[in-house]
N, C-alpha and C positions, 0 to 999 in steps of 0.2 A: 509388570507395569514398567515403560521404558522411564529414563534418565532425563529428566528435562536439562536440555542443554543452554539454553539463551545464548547471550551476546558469547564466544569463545575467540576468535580474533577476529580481525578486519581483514578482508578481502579485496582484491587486486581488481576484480571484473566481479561481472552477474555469472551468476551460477547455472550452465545450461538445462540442469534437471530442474528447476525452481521455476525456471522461464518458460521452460513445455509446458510444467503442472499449469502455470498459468493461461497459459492461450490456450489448451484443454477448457479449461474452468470458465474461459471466457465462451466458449466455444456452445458450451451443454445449459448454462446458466444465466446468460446473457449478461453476468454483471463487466467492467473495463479494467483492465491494469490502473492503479492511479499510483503506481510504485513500486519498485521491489530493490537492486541495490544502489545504497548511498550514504554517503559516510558520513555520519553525523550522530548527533548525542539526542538523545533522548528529550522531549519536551521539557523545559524545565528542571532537568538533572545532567549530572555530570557524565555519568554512564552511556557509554555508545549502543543505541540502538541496535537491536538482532538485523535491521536494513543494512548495517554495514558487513553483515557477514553473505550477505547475497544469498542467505536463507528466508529470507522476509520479504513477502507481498500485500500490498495493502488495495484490492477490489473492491469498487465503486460500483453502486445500484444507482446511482444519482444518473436521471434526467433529463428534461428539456435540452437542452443545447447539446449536454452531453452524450456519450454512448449508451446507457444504461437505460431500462427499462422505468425505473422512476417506482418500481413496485419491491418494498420490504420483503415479501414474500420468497420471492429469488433468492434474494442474499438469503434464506433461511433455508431453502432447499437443499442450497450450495453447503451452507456450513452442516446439515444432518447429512448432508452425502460424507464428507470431510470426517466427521467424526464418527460414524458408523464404520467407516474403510481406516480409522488412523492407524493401524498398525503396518497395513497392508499400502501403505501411501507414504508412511513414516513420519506424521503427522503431530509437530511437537506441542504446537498450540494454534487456538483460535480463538480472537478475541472481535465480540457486536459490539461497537460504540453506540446503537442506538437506541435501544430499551432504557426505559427509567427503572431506579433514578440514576445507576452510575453506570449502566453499561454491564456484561458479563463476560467471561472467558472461561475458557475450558484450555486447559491442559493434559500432555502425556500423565504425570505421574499425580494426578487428581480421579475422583471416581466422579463424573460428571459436570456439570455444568457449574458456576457461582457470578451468581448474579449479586452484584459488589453496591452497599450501601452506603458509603461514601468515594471519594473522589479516588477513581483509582489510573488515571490515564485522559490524555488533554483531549475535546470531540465530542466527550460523552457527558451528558447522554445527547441523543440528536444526529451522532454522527452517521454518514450513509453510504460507510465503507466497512471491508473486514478488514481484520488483519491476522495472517496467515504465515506461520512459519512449520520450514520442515527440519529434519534431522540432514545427520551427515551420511547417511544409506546411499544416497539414492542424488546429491543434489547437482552430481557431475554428471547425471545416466538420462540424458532424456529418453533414449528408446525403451530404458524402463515403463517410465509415467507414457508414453504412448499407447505401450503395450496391456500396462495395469487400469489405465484410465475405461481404453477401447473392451477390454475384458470385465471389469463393473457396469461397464454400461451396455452388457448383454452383447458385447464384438460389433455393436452398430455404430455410425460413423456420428462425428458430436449432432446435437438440434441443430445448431446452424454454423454457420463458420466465423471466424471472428471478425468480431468487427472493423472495419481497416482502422488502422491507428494513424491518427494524422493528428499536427499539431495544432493544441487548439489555437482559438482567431484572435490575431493579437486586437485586445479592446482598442485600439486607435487612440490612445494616449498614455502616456508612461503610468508607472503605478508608483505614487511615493509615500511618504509620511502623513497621511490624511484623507489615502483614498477607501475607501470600502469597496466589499461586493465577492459575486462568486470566483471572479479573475483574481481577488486577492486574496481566495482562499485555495486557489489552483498553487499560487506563487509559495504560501505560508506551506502546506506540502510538501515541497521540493528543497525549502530549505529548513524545515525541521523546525517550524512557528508554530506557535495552535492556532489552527486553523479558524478561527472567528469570523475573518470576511472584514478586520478592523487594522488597516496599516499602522502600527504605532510604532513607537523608538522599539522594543521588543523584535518588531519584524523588520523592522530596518536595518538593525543589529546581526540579524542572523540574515540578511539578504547581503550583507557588505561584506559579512564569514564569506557566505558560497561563492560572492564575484572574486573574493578573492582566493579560492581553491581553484576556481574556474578562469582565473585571466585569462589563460592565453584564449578562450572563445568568447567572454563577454565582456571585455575592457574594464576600464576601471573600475574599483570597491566604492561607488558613489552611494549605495543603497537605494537605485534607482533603476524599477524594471521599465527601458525601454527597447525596443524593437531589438537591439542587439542583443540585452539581457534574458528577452522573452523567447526568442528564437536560440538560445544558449539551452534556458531551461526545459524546452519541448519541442526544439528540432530531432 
């Protein structure tokens, strides 16, 4: 049974083996990247996130507008492929935000799956994304995960190819202290909010953190995503 690693330090860039697993994953499974490195703490807690170690992917099944196919099922494909192969993928954990009541994960050094009956992580339940981390094997090796991906999946080339990544459409008005909706739950994502879909002082707060890690590309710490802040965070 492998060594659950989690958060170990913060990382400088995205890790090019973590980034292959992904756009494979996107590739076989139809779900989107909605994430993988970024340095920031944990919802609600002090503790920096496994995303800042560039070991950490969070894949959307989500939708209308969006890339994804808009069907649970996927993402459920996706995660019994994942934990079926985790040794073989070096697979540390994987966590569904969307089952009731709190959501479940699975871990390396757990024997199965635990579906969590209280509050165990911000999304859930409802959420329509995974979350996906790997070990330290493999997360500099993409020709590994090329090679290991195209070899589980019978040497065939992925179902379809990825979907092109383009930044989503900026809503045509800033997003501030009072707006709702799914653009401001794209926003709450990227700066490490729970994702709710509800701008309050909370996401304001960690919006004015991220302009300010990010000045030199989205101006001022105002807490206010407009066209330059939007295009900061999904250009």
């Amino acid at each position: 049974m492998a060594r659950y690693i989690g958060y170990d330090k913060t990382a400088r860039m995205k890790m090019a083996g973590l980034e292959k697993l992904v756009d494979l994953l996107e590739a076989e499974f139809g779900l989107w990247n909605n994430g993988t490195y970024g340095v920031r703490k944990k919802r609600g807690k002090n503790s920096y996130s496994v995303h800042a170690t560039g070991r950490a992917a969070d894949l959307s099944w989500r939708g209308g507008k969006y890339r994804g196919s808009g069907n649970y099922e996927d993402a459920v494909r996706m995660m019994d492929f994942l934990v079926e192969n985790a040794a073989v993928l070096d697979i540390q954990a994987v966590f569904d935000y969307y089952p009731k009541p709190w959501g479940r994960g699975w871990k390396c050094d757990r024997n199965g799956w635990r579906v969590y009956n209280r509050k165990a992580f911000s999304g859930s339940p409802g959420g329509d994304w995974v979350h996906v981390e790997i070990g330290l094997k493999f997360c500099h090796d993409p020709d590994y995960y090329e090679q290991k991906i195209a070899e589980l999946l019978g040497n065939k080339k992925p179902a379809r190819k990825p979907a092109k990544k383009k930044t989503p459409e900026y809503p045509g008005k800033s997003l501030r202290k009072g707006s709702q909706g799914d653009d401001v739950k794209l926003v709450q994502g990227v700066v490490g909010a729970t994702q709710d879909g509800d701008f309050g002082p909370k996401t304001e707060k960690s919006v004015k953190a991220w302009q300010k890690k990010n000045a030199d590309c989205c101006g001022p710490s105002d807490g206010i995503v407009g066209p330059k802040t939007w295009g900061c965070m999904f250009g």
